[in-house]
C-alpha atoms as one frame of an Amber mdcrd trajectory, in Angstrom:
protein
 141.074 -39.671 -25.094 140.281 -39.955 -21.559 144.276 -41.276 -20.872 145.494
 -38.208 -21.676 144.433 -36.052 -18.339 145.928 -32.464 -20.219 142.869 -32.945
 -22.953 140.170 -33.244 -19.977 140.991 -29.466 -18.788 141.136 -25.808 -20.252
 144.851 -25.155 -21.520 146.617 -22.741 -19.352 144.612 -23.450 -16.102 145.674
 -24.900 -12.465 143.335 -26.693 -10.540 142.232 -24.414  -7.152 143.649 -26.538
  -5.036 147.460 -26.931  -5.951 147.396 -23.269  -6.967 146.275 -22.194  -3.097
 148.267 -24.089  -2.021 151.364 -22.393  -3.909 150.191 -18.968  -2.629 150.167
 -20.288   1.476 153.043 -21.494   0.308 155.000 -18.175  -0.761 152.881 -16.188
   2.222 154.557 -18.883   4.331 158.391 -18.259   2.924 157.967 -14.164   3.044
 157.255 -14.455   6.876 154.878 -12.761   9.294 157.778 -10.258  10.363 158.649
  -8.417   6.873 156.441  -4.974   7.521 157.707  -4.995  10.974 161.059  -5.470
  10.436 160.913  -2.531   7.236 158.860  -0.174  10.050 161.727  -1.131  12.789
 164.482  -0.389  10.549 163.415   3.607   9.399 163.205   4.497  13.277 166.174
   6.720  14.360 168.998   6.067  16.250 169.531   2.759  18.441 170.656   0.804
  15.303 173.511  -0.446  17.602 170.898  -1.590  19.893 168.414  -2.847  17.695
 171.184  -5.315  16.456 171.649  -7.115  19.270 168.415  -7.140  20.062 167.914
  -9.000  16.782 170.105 -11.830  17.967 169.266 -14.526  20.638 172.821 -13.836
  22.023 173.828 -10.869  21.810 177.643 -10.587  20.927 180.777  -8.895  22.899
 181.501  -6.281  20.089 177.806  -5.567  19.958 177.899  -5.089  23.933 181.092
  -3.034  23.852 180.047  -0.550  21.516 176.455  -0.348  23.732 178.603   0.015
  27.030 180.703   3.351  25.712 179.627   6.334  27.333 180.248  10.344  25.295
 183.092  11.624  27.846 181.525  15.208  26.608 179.752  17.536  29.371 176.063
  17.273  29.466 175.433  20.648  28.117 177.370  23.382  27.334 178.896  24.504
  23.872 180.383  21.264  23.586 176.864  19.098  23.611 175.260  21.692  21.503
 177.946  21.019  18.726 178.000  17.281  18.895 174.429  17.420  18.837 173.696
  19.565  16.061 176.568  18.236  13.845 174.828  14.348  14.758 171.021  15.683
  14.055 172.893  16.358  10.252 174.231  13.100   9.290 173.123  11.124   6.509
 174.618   8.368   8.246 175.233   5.697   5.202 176.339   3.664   8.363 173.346
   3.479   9.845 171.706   1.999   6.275 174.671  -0.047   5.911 173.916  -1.320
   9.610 170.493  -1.790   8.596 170.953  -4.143   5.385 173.451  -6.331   7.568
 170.905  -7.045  10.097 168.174  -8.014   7.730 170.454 -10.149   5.964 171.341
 -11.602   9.541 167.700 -12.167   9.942 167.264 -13.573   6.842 170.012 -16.344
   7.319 169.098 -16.867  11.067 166.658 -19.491   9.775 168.320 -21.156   7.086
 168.337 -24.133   8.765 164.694 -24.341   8.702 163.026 -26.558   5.282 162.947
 -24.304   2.096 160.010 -24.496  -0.496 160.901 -23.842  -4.568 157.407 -23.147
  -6.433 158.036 -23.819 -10.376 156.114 -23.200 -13.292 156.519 -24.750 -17.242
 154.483 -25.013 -19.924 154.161 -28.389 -21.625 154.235 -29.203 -25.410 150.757
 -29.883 -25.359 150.353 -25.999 -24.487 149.398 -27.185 -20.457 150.820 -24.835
 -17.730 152.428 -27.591 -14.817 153.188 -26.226 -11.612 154.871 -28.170  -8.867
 156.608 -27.343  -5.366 159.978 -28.622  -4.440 160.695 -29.170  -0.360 164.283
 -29.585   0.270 165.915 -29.936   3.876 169.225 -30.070   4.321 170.504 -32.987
   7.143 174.124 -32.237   6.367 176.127 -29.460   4.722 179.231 -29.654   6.361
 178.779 -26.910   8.479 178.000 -24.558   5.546 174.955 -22.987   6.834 175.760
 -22.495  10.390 179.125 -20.296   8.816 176.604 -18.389   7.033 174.610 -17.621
   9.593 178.237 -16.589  11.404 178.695 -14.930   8.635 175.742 -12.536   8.836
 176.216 -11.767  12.592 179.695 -10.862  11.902 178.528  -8.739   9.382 176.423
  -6.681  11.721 179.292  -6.470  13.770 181.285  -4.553  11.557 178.712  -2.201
  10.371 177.804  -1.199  13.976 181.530  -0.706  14.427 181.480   1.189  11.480
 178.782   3.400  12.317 180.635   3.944  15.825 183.647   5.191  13.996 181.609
   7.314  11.743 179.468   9.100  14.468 182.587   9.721  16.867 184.606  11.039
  13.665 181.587  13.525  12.592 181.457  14.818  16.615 184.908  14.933  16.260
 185.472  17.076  13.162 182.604  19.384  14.561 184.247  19.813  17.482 187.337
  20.661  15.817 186.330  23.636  13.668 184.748  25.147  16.875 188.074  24.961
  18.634 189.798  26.171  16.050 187.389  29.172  16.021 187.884  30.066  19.220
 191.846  29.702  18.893 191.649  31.997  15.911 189.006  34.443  17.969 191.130
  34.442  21.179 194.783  35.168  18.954 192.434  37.981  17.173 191.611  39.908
  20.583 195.341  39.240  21.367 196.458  41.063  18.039 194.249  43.841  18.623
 195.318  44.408  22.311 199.134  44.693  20.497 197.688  47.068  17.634 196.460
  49.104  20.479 199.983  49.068  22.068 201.486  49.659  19.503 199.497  52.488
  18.827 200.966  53.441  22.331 204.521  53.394  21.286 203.394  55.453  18.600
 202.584  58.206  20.696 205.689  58.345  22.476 207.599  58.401  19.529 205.497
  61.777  17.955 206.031  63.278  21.303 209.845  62.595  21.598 209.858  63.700
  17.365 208.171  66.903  18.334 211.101  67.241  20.881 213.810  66.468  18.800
 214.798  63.379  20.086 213.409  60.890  17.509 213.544  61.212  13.712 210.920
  60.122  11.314 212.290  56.555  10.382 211.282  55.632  13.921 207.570  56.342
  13.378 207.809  54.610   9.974 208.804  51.734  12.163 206.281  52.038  14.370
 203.792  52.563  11.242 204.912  48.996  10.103 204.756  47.370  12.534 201.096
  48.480  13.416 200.254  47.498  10.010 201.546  43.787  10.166 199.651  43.264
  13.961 196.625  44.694  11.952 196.653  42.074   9.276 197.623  39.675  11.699
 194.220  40.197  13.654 192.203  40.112  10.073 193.786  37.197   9.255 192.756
  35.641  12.362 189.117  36.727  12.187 189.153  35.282   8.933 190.348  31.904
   9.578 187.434  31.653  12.537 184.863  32.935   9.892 186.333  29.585   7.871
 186.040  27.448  11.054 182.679  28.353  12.185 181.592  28.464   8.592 182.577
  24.965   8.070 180.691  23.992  11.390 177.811  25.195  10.276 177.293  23.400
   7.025 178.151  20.230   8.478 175.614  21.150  11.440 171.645  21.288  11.596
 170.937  24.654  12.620 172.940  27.757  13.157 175.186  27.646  16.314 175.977
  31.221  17.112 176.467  32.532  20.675 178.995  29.558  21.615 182.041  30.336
  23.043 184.748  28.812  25.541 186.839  25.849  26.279 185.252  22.754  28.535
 187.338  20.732  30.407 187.842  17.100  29.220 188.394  14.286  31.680 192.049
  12.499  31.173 192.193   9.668  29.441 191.024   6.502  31.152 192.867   3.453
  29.351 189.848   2.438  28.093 187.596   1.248  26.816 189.238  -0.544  23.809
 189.518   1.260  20.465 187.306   1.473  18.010 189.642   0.215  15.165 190.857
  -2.800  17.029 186.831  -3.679  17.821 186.799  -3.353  13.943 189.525  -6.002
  13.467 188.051  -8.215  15.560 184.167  -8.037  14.055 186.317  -8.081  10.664
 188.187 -11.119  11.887 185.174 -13.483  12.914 183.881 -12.247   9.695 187.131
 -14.003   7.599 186.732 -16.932   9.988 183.081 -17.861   9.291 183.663 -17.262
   5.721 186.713 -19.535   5.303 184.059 -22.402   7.030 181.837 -21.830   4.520
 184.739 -22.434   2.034 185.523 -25.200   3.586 182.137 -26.861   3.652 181.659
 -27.029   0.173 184.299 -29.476  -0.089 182.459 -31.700   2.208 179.343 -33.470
   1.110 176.066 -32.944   1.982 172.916 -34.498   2.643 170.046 -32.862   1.398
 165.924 -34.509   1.823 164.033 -33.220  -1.338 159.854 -33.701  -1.508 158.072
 -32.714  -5.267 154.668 -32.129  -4.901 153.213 -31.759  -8.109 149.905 -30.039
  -9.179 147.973 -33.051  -9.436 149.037 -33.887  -5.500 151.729 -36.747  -6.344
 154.581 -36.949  -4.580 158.317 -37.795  -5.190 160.570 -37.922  -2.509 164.221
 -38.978  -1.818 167.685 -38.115  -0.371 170.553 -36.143  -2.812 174.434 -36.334
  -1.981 176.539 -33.222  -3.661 179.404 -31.408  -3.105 179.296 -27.356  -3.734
 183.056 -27.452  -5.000 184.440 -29.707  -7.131 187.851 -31.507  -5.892 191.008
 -31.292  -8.008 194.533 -31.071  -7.955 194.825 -27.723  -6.311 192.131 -28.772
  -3.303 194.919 -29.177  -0.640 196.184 -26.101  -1.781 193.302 -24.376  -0.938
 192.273 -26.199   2.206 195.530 -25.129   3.999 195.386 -21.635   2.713 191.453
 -21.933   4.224 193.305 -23.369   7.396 195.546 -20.018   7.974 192.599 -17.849
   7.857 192.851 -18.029  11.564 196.607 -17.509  12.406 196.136 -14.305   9.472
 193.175 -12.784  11.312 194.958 -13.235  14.659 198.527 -10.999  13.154 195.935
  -8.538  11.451 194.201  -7.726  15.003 197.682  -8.100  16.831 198.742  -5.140
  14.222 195.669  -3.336  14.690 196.028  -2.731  18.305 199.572  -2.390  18.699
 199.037   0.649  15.937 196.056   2.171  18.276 197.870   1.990  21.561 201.004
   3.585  20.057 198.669   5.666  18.262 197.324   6.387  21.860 200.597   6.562
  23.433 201.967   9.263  20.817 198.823  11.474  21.608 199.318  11.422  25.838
 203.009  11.759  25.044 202.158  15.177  23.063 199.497  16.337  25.657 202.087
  15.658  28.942 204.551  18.090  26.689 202.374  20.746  25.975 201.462  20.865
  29.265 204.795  21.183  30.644 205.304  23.544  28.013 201.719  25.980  28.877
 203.193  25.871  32.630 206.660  27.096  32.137 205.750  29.560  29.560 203.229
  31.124  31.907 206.286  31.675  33.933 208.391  32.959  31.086 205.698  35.565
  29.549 205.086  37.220  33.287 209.208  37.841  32.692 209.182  38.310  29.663
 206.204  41.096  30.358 208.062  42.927  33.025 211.125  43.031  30.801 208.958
  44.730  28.351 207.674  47.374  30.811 210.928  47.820  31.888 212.344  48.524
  27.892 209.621  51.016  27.593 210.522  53.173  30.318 214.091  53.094  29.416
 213.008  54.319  26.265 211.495  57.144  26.878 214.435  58.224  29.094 216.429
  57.640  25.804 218.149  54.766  27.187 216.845  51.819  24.983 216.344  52.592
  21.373 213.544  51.775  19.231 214.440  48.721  17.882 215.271  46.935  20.800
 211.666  47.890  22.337 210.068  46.662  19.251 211.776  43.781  19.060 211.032
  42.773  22.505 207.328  43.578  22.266 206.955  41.227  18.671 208.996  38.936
  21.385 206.376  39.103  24.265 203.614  39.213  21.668 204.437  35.757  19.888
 204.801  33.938  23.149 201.390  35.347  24.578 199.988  33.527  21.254 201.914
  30.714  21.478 200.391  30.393  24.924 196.869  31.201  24.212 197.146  28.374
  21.204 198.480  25.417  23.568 195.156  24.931  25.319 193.687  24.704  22.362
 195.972  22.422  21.161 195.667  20.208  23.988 192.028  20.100  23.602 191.599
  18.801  20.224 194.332  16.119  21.080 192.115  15.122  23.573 189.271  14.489
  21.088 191.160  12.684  19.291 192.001  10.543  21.981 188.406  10.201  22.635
 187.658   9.473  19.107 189.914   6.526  18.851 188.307   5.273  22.176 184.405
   6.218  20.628 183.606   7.879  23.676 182.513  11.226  21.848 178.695   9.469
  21.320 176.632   7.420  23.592 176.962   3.948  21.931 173.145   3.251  22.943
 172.272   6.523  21.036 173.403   5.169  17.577
């Protein structure tokens, strides 16, 4: 029956032309860009950079976190750490970083017409493929949130990745001190072994002369025995440290030793967790628009071009969300979205900068503290010369020596320990602040 077009062709086939057409079609909607994009995203480091590159204007946040500079020398056991324990990460940030700014690219152009290829089989066993051209002329505003959205997105992972570099450097950093804390009390508990192996010699030579008694060198004995263990204990808790360094770093990083200075804390730049807040903010804001446009109706042109090359065309009104009773409801909780995000960055950095201000507060004392105790141990050192010689006149007794030593000998640890101190507060400083890494490097 020549009215029935299905019976004048082979069931199951598409004409050439419609089914070309179909594949320029798909080609078309996967984009020129795709294996550069994938090739671009397994490069190392610059993610940070990379993602504003990726957008025609590049944001604040994006330029912030490209603007910080690593306060940490140029070289020196401090750069080899950082460097070693970066060259390690896995860095889920960075892959995190990378999804957000292909999804970015992927909305960046939905504004532009979309095609919808569809395939069905008929009853009379006839495969009938059409494409479907729609192109939205209103949505309320929906599509430009997404696209907000997305670069919001990226936002927050670069932050992320910020935070999670700076931390890394910064917990590196930190069992390296605390190696050299525990090395430096170690040399200090052996120097007071070896005194005390001093005061044992004057007390065999005043036993041997009668004026001393046996329970004195047991003292002595004791005493050498608990500044012994001390020192082991110490060399075992920087065996810990720099054990912990290492598996967290790239290659072995023996030979490192000392403190580097640190410059003071400048007031800025802005902290990491507040930049957070603020990429997390925008983030809320854009998607309480695209809330909101649902409720709105849109206008939507829609072209079918079927296999045989007829078209239908015409113009569709819809809303995304249906409207009920509880609408307003959820309008004016949509409408706080931006007084909430304004309190939760308000909170954000008042927490950092006390944060901030707690940390100089605790430097300033244990400054104050290093520089009168220098003062104090030279006394407290003559004082103990001074107890030795009475002693072996016989005019201070045992006890009171000892005691003064384990005196003299705490506070010359306590002081060797505040530097130390001091230093990792002011990498943590530096980590809130992400000034440990080069934001261009991430």
């Amino acid at each position: 029956m020549p009215g029935h077009r299905g019976h004048t062709r082979r069931a199951g086939a598409l004409r050439s032309g419609p089914a070309i057409l179909l594949t320029l079609a798909l080609a078309g909607c996967m984009g020129s860009d795709g294996p550069g994009v994938a090739k671009s995203s397994m490069t190392p480091g610059g993610e940070i950079r990379r993602a504003g590159d990726d957008t025609q204007n590049r944001s604040a946040i994006i330029g912030e976190l490209l603007s910080r500079k690593s306060i940490l020398p140029g070289s020196g056991a401090y750069a080899e750490v950082a460097q070693a324990v970066i060259e390690a990460n896995a860095a889920p940030a960075r892959a995190e970083l990378r999804v957000a700014r292909l999804k970015a690219e992927a909305r960046a152009t939905n504004w532009l017409p979309s095609i919808r290829p569809s395939l069905s089989l008929t009853d009379l066993g006839e495969t009938f493929a059409s494409l479907l051209l729609e192109q939205v002329l209103f949505d309320g505003g929906g599509r430009k949130a997404e696209r907000a959205f997305a670069a919001a997105d990226v936002e927050v992972a670069a932050t992320t990745l910020a935070q999670d570099f700076n931390q890394r450097v910064f917990e590196g950093l930190g069992h390296y001190i605390r190696a050299q804390r525990a090395l430096e009390q170690a040399n200090l508990a052996n120097q007071a072994v070896g005194r005390m192996a001093e005061f044992e010699r004057i007390v065999g030579i005043r036993l041997e002369g009668g004026m001393s008694d046996r329970s004195e060198q047991r003292i002595i004995q004791q005493k050498t025995s608990e500044m012994r263990a001390k020192a082991n204990d110490d060399r075992f808790q920087a065996q810990q440290s720099i054990a912990s360094l290492e598996a967290m770093a790239a290659r072995p990083l023996s030979g490192l030793s000392g403190l580097q200075a640190l410059p003071a804390d400048a007031g800025a730049p802005e902290p990491l967790a507040v930049l957070k807040a603020r990429a997390e903010g925008s983030r809320s804001l854009a998607e309480a628009d695209m809330a909101k446009s649902g409720y709105r109706p849109g206008l939507k042109a829609v072209a079918n071009l079927d296999q045989d090359g007829d078209v239908e065309s015409g113009l569709s009104v819809d809303f995304d969300n249906a409207i009920g009773l509880g609408t307003g409801a959820e309008l004016e909780a949509l409408a706080m979205t931006g007084e909430l995000t304004d309190r939760r960055i308000a909170r954000a950095s008042d927490e950092a900068n006390r944060n901030l201000i707690a940390l100089q507060h605790q430097i300033t004392t244990l400054q104050a503290r290093r520089a009168e105790g220098e003062t104090v141990l030279a006394q407290t050192g003559a004082t103990l010369d001074m107890f030795t010689e009475q002693y072996k006149v016989g005019r201070r007794s045992l006890l009171e020596l000892v005691n003064m030593f384990e005196s003299w000998s705490g506070m010359q640890r306590e002081q060797a320990s505040l530097k130390y101190e001091i230093a990792l507060l002011q990498l943590q400083i530096a980590r809130d602040r992400g000034v440990l890494v080069d934001g261009a490097a991430l």
